[in-house]
C-alpha positions as CSV (number, residue, x, y, z in Angstrom):
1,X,81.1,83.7,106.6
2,X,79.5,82.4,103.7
3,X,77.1,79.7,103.7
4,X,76.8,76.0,103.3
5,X,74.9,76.6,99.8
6,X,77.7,78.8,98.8
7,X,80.8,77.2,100.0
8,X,79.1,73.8,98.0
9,X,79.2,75.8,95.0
10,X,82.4,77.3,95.0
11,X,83.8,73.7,95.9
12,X,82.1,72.3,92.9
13,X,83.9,74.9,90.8
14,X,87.1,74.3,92.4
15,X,86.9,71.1,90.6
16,X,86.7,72.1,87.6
17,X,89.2,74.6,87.9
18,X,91.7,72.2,89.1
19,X,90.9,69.9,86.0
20,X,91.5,72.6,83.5
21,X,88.3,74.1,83.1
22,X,88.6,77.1,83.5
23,X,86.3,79.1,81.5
24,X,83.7,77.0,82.9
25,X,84.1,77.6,86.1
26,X,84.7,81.5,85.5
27,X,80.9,81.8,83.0
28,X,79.4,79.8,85.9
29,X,80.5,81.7,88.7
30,X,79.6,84.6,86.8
31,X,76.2,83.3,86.1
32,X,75.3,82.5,89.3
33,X,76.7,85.7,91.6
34,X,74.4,87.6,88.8
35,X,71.5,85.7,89.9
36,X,72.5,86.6,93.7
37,X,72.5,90.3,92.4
38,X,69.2,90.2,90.8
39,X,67.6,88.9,94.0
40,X,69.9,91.6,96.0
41,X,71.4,89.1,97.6
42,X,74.7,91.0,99.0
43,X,76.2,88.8,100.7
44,X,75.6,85.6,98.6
45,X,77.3,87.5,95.3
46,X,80.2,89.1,97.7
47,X,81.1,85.6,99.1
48,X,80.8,83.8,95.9
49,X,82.8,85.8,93.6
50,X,85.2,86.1,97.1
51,X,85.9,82.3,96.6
52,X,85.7,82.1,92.9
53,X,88.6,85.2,92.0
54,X,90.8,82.9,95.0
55,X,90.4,79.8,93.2
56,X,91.0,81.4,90.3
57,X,93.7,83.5,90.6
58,X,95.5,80.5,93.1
59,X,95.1,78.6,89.4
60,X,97.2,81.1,87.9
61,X,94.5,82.5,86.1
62,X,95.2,86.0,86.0
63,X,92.5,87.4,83.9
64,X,89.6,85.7,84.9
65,X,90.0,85.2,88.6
66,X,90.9,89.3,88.0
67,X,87.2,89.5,86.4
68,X,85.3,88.1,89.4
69,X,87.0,90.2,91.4
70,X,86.0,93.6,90.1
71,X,82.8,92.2,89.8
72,X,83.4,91.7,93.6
73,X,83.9,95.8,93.6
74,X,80.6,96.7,91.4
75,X,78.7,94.3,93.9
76,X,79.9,96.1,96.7
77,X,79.4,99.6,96.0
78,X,75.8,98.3,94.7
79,X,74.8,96.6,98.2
80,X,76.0,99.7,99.6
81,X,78.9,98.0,101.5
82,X,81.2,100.3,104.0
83,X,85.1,100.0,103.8
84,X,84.6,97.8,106.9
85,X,87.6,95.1,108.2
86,X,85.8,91.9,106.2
87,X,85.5,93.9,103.1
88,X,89.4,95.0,103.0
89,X,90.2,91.5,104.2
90,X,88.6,89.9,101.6
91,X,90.0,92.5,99.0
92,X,93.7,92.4,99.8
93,X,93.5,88.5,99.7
94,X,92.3,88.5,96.5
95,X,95.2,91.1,95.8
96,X,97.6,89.5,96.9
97,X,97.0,86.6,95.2
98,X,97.3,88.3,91.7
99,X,100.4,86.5,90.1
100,X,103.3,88.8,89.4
101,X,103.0,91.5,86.8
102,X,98.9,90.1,85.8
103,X,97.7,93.0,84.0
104,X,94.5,92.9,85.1
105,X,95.8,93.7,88.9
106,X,96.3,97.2,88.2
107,X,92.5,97.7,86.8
108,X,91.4,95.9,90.1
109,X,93.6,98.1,92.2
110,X,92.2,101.2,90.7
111,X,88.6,99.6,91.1
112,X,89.5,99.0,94.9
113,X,90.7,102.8,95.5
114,X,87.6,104.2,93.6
115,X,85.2,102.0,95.5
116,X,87.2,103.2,99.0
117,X,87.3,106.4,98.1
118,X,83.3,107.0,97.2
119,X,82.1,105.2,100.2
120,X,84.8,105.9,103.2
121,X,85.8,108.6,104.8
122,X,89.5,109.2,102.7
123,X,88.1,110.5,98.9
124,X,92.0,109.6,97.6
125,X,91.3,106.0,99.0
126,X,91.5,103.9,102.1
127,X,95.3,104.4,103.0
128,X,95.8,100.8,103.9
129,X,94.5,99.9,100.7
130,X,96.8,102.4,99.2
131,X,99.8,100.7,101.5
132,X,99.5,97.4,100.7
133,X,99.0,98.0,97.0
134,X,102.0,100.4,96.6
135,X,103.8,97.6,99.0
136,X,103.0,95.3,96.2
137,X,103.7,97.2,93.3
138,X,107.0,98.2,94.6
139,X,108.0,94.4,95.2
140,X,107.4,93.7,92.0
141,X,109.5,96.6,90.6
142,X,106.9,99.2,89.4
143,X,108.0,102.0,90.9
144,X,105.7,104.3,88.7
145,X,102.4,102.1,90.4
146,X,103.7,102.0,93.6
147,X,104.7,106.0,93.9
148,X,101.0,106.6,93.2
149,X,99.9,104.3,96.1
150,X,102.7,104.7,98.6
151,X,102.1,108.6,99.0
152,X,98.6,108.1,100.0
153,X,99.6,105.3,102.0
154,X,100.0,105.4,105.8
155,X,103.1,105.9,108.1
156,X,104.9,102.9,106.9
157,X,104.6,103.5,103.4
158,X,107.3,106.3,103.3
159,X,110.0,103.4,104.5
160,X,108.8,101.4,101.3
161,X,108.7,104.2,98.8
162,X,112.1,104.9,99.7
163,X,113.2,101.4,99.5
164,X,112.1,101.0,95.9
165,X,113.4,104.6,95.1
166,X,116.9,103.5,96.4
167,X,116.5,99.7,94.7
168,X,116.1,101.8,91.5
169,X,119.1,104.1,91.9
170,X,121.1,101.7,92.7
171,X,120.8,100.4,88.6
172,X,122.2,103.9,87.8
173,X,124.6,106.2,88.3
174,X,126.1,106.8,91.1
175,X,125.7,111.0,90.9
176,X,121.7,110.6,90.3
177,X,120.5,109.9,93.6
178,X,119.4,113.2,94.0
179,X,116.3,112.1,91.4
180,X,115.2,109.1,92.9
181,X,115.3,110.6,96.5
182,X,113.1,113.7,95.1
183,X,110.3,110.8,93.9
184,X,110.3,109.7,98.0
185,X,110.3,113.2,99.0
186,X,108.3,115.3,96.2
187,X,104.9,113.5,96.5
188,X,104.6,113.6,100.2
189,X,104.9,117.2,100.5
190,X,102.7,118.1,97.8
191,X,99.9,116.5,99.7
192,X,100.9,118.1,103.1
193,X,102.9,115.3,104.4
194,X,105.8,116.7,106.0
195,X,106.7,113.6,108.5
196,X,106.6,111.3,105.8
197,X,108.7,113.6,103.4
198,X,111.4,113.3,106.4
199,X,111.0,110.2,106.7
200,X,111.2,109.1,103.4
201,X,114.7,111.3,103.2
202,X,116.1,109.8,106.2
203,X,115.9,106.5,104.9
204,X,116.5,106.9,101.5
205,X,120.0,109.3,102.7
206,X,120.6,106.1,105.5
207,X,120.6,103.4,102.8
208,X,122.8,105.6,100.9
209,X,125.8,106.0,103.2
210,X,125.6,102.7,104.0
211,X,125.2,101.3,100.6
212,X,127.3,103.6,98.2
213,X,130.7,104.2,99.6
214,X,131.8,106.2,96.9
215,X,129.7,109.1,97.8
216,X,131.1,111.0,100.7
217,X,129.1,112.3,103.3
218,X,129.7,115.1,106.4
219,X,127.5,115.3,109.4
220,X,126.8,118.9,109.9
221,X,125.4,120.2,113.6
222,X,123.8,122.8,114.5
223,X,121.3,123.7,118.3
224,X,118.4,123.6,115.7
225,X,119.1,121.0,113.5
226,X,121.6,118.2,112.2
227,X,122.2,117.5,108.2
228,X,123.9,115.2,106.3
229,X,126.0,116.6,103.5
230,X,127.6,115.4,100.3
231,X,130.2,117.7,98.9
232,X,129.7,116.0,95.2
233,X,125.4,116.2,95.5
234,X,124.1,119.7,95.7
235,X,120.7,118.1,95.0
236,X,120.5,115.7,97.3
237,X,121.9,118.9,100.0
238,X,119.0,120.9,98.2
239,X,116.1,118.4,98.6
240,X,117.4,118.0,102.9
241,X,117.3,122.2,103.0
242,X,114.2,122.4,101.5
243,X,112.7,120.1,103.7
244,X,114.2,122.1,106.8
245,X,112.6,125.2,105.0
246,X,109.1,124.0,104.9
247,X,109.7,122.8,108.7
248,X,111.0,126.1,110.2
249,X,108.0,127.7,107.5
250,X,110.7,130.2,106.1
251,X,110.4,132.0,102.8
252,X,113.4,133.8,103.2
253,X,115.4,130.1,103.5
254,X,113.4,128.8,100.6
255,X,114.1,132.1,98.0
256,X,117.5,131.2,99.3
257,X,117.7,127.7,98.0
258,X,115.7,128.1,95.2
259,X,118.5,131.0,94.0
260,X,122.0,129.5,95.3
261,X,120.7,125.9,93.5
262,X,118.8,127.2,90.3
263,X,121.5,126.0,88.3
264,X,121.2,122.5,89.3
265,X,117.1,122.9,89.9
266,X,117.7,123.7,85.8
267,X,119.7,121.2,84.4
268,X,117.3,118.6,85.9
269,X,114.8,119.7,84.0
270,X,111.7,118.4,85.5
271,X,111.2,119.4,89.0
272,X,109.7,122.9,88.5
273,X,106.2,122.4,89.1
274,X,106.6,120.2,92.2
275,X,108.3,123.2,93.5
276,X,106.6,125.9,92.6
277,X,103.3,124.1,93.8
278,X,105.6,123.7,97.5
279,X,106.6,127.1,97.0
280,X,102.9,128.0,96.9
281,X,101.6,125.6,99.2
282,X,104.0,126.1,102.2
283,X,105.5,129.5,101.8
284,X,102.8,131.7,99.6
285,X,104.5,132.2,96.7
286,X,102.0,132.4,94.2
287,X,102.4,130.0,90.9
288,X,103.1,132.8,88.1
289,X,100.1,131.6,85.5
290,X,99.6,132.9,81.4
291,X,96.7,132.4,79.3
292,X,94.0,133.9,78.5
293,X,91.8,134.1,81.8
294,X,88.4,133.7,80.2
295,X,89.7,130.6,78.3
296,X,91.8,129.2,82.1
297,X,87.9,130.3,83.6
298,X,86.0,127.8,81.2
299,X,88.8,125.2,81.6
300,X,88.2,124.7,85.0
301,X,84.7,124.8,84.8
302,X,84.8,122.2,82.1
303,X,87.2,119.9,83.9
304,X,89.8,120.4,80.8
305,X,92.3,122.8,82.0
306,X,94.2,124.1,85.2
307,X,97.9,122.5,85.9
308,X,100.9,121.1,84.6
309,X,101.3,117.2,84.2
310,X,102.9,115.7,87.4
311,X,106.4,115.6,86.6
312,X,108.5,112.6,86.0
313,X,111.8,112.5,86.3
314,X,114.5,110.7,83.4
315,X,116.5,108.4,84.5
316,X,120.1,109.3,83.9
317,X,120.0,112.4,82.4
318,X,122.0,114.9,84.3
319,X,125.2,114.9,84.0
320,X,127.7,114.2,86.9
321,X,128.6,117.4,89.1
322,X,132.2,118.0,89.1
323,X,133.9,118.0,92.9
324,X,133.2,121.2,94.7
325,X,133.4,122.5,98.1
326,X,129.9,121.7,100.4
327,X,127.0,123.1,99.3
């Protein structure tokens, strides 16, 4: 809790702030959590800058109540702080307090998750940090920001990546949901996240059905599993097969798949190396690779080669399926 020196400052900077003066209050604030990091006073600087971003970003200002708080970040990882309860409290306060669509939100996310990441136990991140960031993003419609949060996230975060992957759909054609469902599906099996994968598919195929009427749908049983399936989407029936491959660990079922759909794999366009990296990573398929090896041996050492860019879908680029018999 901060002090009675501290809380007399920030209140005397509140004033200013709520009369206008805003860059004062931000150069003093700055001025003074520097001196409490000169003297390697921790605490001082976290709870200063703390109160100072709030006031700040509660004023509406974006930018500079964003600048006290990555200053916040560089403070912490200098007093050697832990990602304890108080330090993610404080954090997600301050983010939350961002105002919509602030641009300096997404550099103090990406501070947050670096800081995380180097001094806890998760090196992608703190997957509550992840969660409520992605939660965040996807409220505000950035599905790009929040689908590299959510799939790090933690158990809920596959309900809310689906959410925004359906919200976004739902602005497009009615044959595409195949696309958006792979972005809620995709990343959480190429990090080895095969509950959330399901997860993310259940919901996103629930909100479907319930929410698009046009699209017909059978419930197909069997004593090992049951599937939806939609006689019109043989992507959408792909992406639920594939996830019953990687769960029953069958090769045999995936070669299956990947040849019986290929056409439709190809006309996408863009899902090859998410599934030759699940082909690899769940069934041993090796990733075919050119090059030259000498030059793919130095690129790796040097940090500058080695993959294909994640892929990213278009948005309404395949063209409608005619009616066929269930895939």
């Amino acid at each position: 809790m901060a002090t009675a020196k501290i809380q007399k400052t920030i209140a005397r900077q509140q004033e200013k702030i709520s009369e206008g003066q805003f860059y004062e209050a931000h150069q003093q604030l700055r001025v003074i959590a520097s001196r409490y990091v000169k003297s390697e006073n921790w605490d001082a600087a976290i709870d200063l800058l703390y109160g100072g971003a709030l006031a700040l970003l509660k004023a509406g200002q974006g930018g500079s109540g964003g600048d006290l708080g990555i200053f916040l970040l560089d403070v912490l990882g200098k007093g050697g702080k832990e990602v304890g309860v108080e330090e993610k409290s404080k954090l997600l306060t301050i983010l939350r307090a961002f105002p919509r669509r602030e641009p300096t939100k997404k550099r103090f996310v990406t501070e947050m998750i670096n800081w995380s990441g180097r001094v806890g136990e998760h090196p992608l991140g703190d997957p509550e940090l992840h969660h409520v960031a992605g939660s965040i993003f996807a409220e505000e419609c950035e599905p790009y920001e929040a689908e590299r949060h959510l799939a790090l996230g933690t158990k809920d975060s596959p309900e809310q990546l689906a959410k925004c992957e359906y919200e976004w759909y739902t602005q497009d054609d009615s044959h595409t949901a195949a696309l958006y469902a792979a972005r809620a599906i995709f990343p959480y099996l190429l990090v080895g996240n095969l509950r959330s994968a399901n997860k993310a598919h259940l919901i996103f195929t629930s909100r479907l059905n319930n929410g698009n009427k046009s699209v017909s749908v059978q419930e197909v049983s069997s004593k090992s599993s049951d599937m939806r399936v939609y006689p019109v989407l043989p992507l959408l029936n792909f992406l639920g097969l594939l996830l019953l491959a990687v769960q029953r660990g069958s090769s045999d079922l995936y070669k299956q798949l990947a040849k019986h759909y290929a056409p439709h794999v190809k006309e996408v366009g863009v899902w090859d190396d998410a599934l030759n990296q699940i082909g690899e990573m769940y069934f041993g398929i090796r990733i075919p690779r050119q090059g030259n090896p000498l030059f793919d041996m130095m690129g790796s050492m040097m940090g500058f080669g080695g993959g294909s860019p994640k892929p990213k879908p278009k948005k309404a680029e395949v063209a409608p399926p005619p009616p066929a018999d269930v895939d």
